[in-house]
N, C-alpha and C positions, 0 to 999 in steps of 0.2 A: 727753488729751494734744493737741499742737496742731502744726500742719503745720511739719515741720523739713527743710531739706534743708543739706546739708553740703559745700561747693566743700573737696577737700583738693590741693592741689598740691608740684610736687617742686621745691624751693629752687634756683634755676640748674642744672637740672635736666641739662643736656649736662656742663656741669661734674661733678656732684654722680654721675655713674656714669663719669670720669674716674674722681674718687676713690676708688670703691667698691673699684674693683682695684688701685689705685696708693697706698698709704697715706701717704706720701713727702709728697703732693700736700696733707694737711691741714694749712691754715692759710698754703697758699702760692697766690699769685696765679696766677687758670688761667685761658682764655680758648678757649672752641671757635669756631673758622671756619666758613663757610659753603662750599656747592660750589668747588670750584678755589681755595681758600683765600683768599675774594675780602673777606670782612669779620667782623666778629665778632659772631656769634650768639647767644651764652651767655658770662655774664661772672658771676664770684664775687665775692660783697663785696667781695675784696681788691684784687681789680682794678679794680673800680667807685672804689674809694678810691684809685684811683691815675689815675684822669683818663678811665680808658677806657672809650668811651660804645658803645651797640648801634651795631649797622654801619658802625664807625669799617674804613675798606680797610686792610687786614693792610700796605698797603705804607705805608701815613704812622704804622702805630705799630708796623712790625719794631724799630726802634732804640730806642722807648721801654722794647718789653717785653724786649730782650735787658739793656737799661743797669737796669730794674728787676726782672731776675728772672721773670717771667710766660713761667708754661709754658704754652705754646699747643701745640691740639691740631685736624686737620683731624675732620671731622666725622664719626662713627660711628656710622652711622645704622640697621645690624642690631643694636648694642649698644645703640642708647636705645630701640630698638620692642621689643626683648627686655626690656629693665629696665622696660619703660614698663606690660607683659604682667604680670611680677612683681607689682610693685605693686598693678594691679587685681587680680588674685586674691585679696590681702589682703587691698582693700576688700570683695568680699564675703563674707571670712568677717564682717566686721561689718553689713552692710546685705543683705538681699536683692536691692533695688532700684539698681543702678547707670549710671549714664550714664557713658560716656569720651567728655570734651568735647573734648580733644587730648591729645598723647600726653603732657604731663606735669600733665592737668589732669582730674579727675571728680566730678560731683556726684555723691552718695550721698544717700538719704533716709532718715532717723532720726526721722522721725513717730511710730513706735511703740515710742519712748526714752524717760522720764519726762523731764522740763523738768530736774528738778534734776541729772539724771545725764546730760547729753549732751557738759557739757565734761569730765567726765572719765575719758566712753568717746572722746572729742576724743584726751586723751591717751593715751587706752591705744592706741590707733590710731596714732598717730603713733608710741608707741614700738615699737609692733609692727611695721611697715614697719622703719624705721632698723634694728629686731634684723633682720628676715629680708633686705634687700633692701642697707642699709647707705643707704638714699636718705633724706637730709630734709624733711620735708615743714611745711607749714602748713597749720591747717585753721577759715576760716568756715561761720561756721551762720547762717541764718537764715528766715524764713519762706518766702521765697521765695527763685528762684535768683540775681536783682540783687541782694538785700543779703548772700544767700551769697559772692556775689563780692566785694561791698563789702566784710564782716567778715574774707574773707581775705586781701584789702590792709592792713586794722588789723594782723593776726594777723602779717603780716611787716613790721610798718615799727615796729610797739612791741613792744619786745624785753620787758618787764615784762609781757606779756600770756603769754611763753612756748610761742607760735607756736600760742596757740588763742582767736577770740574769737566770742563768740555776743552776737548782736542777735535773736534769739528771746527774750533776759531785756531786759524794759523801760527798766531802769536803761541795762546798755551801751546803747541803743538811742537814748535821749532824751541820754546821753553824747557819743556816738560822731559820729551827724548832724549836729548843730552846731559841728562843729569839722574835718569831712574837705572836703578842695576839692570841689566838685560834678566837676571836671576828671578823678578816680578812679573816677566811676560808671562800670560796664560798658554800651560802648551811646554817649555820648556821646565822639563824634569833634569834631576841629578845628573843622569848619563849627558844629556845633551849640553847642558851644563859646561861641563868638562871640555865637550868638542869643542864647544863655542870658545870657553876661554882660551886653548890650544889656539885657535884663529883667529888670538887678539881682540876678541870680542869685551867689550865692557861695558858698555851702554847699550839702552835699547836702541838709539842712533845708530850707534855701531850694526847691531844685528841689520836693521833697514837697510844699511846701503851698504851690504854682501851682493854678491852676486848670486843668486840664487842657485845656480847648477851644482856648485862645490856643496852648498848646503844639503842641498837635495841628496848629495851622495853619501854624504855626513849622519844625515837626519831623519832622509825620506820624502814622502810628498808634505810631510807634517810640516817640518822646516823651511820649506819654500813657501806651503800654505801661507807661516808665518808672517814671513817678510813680505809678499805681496799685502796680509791684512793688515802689515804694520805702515805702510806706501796710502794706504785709502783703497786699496782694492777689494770689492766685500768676495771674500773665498764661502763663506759658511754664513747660507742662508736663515733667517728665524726659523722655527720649526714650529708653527702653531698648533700642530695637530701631534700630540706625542705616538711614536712609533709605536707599533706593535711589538708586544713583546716577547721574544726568542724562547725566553725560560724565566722561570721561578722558582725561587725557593725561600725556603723558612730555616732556619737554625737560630737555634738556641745554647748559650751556654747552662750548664743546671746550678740550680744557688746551692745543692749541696753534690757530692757524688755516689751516682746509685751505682748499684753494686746487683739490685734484682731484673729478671727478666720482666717483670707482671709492671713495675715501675718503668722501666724503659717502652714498652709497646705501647703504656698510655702517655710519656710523652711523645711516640712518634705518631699516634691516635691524635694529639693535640696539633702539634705540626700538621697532617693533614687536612685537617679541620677546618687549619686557616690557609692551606692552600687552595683548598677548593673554594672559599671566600675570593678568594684575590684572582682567581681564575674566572669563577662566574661572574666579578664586574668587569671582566673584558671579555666577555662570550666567548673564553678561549675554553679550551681541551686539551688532554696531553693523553699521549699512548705509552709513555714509560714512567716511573716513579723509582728514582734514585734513593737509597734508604743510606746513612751513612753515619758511624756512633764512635769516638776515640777514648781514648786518657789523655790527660796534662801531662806533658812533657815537664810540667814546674814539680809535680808529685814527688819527688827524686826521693828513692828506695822503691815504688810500687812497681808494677810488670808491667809493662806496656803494651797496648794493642790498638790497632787501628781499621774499620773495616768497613766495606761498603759493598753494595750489590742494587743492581738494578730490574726491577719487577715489571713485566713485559703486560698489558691489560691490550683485550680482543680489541679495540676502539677506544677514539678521541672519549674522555671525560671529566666532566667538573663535579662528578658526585661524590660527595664526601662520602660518603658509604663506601665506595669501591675504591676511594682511595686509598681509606686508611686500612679497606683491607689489604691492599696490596703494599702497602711502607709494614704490617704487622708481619705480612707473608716476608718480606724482605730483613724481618727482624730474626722469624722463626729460622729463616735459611743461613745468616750467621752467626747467632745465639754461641758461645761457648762455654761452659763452667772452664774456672780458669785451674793451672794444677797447681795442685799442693793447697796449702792451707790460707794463701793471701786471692781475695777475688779480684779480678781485674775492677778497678774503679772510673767508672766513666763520668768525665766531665762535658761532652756536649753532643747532640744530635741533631741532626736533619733531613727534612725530603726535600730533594732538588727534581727538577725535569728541565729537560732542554728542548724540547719538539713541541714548540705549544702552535697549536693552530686554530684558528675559527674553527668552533661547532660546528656553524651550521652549514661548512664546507666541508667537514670532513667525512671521508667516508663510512660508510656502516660495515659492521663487521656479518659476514654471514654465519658465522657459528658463534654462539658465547654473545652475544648481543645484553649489552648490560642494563636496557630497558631506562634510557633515554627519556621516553615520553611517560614512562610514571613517575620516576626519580625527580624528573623538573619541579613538578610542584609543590614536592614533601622540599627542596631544598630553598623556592622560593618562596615557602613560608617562615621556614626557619631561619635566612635572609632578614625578613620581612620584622618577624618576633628580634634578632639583634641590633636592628637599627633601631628600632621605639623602645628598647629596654637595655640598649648597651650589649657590647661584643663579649659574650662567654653566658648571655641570658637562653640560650639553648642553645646545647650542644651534644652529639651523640656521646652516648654512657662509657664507651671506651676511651676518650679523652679522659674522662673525670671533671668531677665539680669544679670551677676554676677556684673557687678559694680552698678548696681540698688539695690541690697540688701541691705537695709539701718541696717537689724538684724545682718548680718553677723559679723564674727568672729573680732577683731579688731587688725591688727598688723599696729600701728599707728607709730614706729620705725622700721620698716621690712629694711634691706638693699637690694640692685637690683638681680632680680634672676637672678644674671650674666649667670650662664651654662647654662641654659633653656628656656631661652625667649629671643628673638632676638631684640626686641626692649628695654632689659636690658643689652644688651651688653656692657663693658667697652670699652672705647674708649681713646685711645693715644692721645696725641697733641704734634705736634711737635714745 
C-alpha cells in the first residue's frame, strides 16, 4: 500500500455550525463577522452568489445583506472550538494518526487503507461526521500533504466529484495537474505568484516539472519543497503532537474607545487573565510581558499615538496575579494625558510574550521569587471554578465583571453557545 494522507475540512465552516442548530438557516444566505463585527469571516455558497467577498466591512454590505436576506451572525467562537473538538474525534475513529491543522482543517493518514477503498472509506467519513456532527465536510487525498490540500480544493469546487477526490489514483492525478491554476497550490503567496508566472508558470503541471534549483533561488527552500511534494515526495511530515509554543498573546480590539487610564488597566487586567489561562494549559511561563495600546488610524481628525513597553518579572510565570501586575506596571510606565483639549482615543490593547518555556524547567530566581508554590493552587482553583461555570465565572477584581465591561469586544449578533454553557442550551417544546 502506498503513503496516503487525507486533508478533510468543514465547508464555511463558521457558517456550517450556525446551521447545525438553526435548521431554518439551510439553503439561506449566512455570513459570520469577525471581532466587533468588523467584516466577514465565513460566507455560504449563497452569499458568495450574491457578491459578498472575505473581509468585505459589515458596514458597506449592512444594506446589501438586509435588501437580500443574509442572515448574519457575530462570531462564536466557544461554539466553533467545540464543534471543531467534535469533528476530530470522528476522524480518529477512522485514522489513528491525526494532525489538526486549524480549527476547521486536519490531515488524517490512510496509509494503511488499500488504494482501491480510500475513496469510499472518503465517504463513509464524510457521512459519518454530517450524521454525528451535522458539519459538511470535503475531503483530498494524496501522497503527500500539498496535494492532499490540492485534491481538497478539486473536492470542493467540482461538484461531480461529490466532495471526495484522490490524486493517490494516477488517472485523477495526470487529470487533475494540468488543468488547476498553479495560483490554488498550498504554499504559493502573491509575491511567489508573480515569480512563477515570469517562468511561464500556469498550471500546477507546470510548477511540477521546473527544475527545482532556479526555483529554490526564486522562492527558497519553500519552493523546492513544493515541487518535490507536488512529484509524490512527502517533504512535511504529519505533526501529531502540536509544538510548543514560542509566544502568546491576547489582543483585543475595544467596542467603544476609551479615553481613561482606570478603563484601560482593567482591560490590560482582562488580557492577562487570560493569558495566564492559555499559559497554565501548557505548563508554560514567561519572564517578559509585553504591554502595547494605539488609536485608529480610521479616526481621521483625532491625534494619534502608539505605544508599547515591555515588563521584565524575577522568573518564569503563569500567575495571573503577577501578570497583570506587570501589563498594569507597563500601563502606568506609558500612561500619557494627551495635550490640549482632545484626549488620545484608543482603539485596541494587548499583552504579548515571546520567551515562553516550561515551568517546571525553568529556573528559580534568587531574589524577588514570586512564590510559585503558593500561587499554584489559588490559580488551579480558579482554573478549576471556570471550567464548571464558564470562562469569566472568577476572575481577579482588576479585570472587572465580564458583563460589566462596557470596552469589551462587541458580538451584538452572537447566536447561543449552545455546547458550552448550560444556561445556553437549546431547548425542545413539545
Amino acid at each position: 500500500m502506498s503513503r496516503a494522507i487525507a486533508l478533510i475540512d468543514g465547508n464555511s465552516f463558521y457558517c456550517s455550525c450556525e446551521r447545525v442548530f438553526d435548521p431554518k438557516l439551510a439553503r439561506v444566505p449566512v455570513i459570520v463577522l469577525s471581532n466587533n463585527d468588523g467584516c466577514a469571516i465565513a460566507r455560504t455558497a449563497e452569499a458568495k452568489a450574491l457578491g459578498v467577498k472575505m473581509g468585505d466591512p459589515w458596514f458597506k454590505i449592512r444594506q446589501q445583506c438586509q435588501r437580500e436576506g443574509v442572515r448574519v451572525f457575530s462570531s462564536n467562537y466557544p461554539l466553533y472550538g467545540d464543534m471543531s473538538a467534535r469533528t476530530n474525534a470522528v476522524y480518529r475513529d477512522f485514522s489513528p494518526a491525526v494532525e489538526i491543522y486549524s480549527i476547521d482543517e486536519s490531515f488524517l493518514d490512510l496509509s494503511d487503507v488499500r488504494d482501491r477503498d480510500r475513496v469510499t472509506l472518503a465517504r463513509d467519513l464524510r457521512a459519518t461526521v454530517r450524521a454525528w456532527t451535522g458539519i459538511p465536510t470535503c475531503v483530498g487525498i494524496g501522497p503527500t500533504k500539498t496535494l492532499a490540500k490540492l485534491a481538497n480544493h478539486i473536492a470542493k469546487t467540482i461538484p461531480d466529484l461529490d466532495g471526495v477526490c484522490d490524486l493517490t489514483d494516477p488517472v485523477a492525478y495526470d487529470h487533475w495537474l494540468c488543468r488547476i491554476s498553479v495560483a490554488e497550490v498550498w504554499g504559493i503567496g502573491r509575491a511567489s505568484l508573480a515569480k512563477l508566472i515570469g517562468l511561464g508558470v500556469d498550471t500546477v503541471a507546470d510548477l511540477r516539472d521546473l527544475d527545482p534549483r532556479p526555483v529554490r533561488k526564486a522562492m527558497t527552500v519553500v519552493g523546492e519543497r513544493i515541487i518535490y511534494e507536488l512529484r509524490g515526495l512527502a517533504c512535511l511530515p504529519l505533526e501529531l503532537l502540536p509544538a510548543q509554543r514560542k509566544g502568546c498573546a491576547v489582543t483585543r480590539s475595544f467596542s467603544r474607545r476609551i479615553t481613561e487610564r482606570e478603563t484601560l488597566e482593567q482591560a490590560v487586567a482582562a488580557h492577562a487573565t487570560r493569558l495566564g489561562e492559555k499559559l497554565r494549559r501548557g505548563g508554560l511561563g514567561t519572564t517578559h510581558v509585553s504591554v502595547f495600546y494605539h488609536t485608529s488610524e480610521h479616526d481621521r481628525g483625532d491625534p494619534m499615538r502608539s505605544v508599547s513597553t515591555t515588563v521584565t518579572l524575577p522568573e518564569a510565570t503563569n500567575d495571573t496575579l503577577a501578570l497583570i501586575k506587570a501589563a498594569q506596571a507597563g500601563v502606568a510606565r506609558t500612561w500619557r494625558e494627551a495635550p490640549g483639549d482632545r484626549p488620545w482615543r484608543y482603539s485596541k490593547a494587548g499583552v504579548v510574550t515571546t520567551d515562553l518555556k516550561l515551568l517546571e524547567d525553568a529556573p528559580r530566581a534568587l531574589i524577588g521569587q514570586l512564590g510559585r508554590e503558593r500561587s499554584a493552587p489559588l490559580m488551579a482553583a480558579m482554573d478549576a471554578c471556570n471550567a464548571r461555570f464558564g470562562r469569566g465565572a472568577v476572575v481577579p477584581a482588576r479585570a472587572g465583571l465580564t458583563e460589566k465591561r462596557t470596552w469589551s469586544t462587541r458580538f451584538e449578533m452572537r447566536s447561543p453557545r449552545y455546547t458550552t454553557q448550560v444556561a445556553e442550551l437549546p431547548t425542545a417544546h413539545a
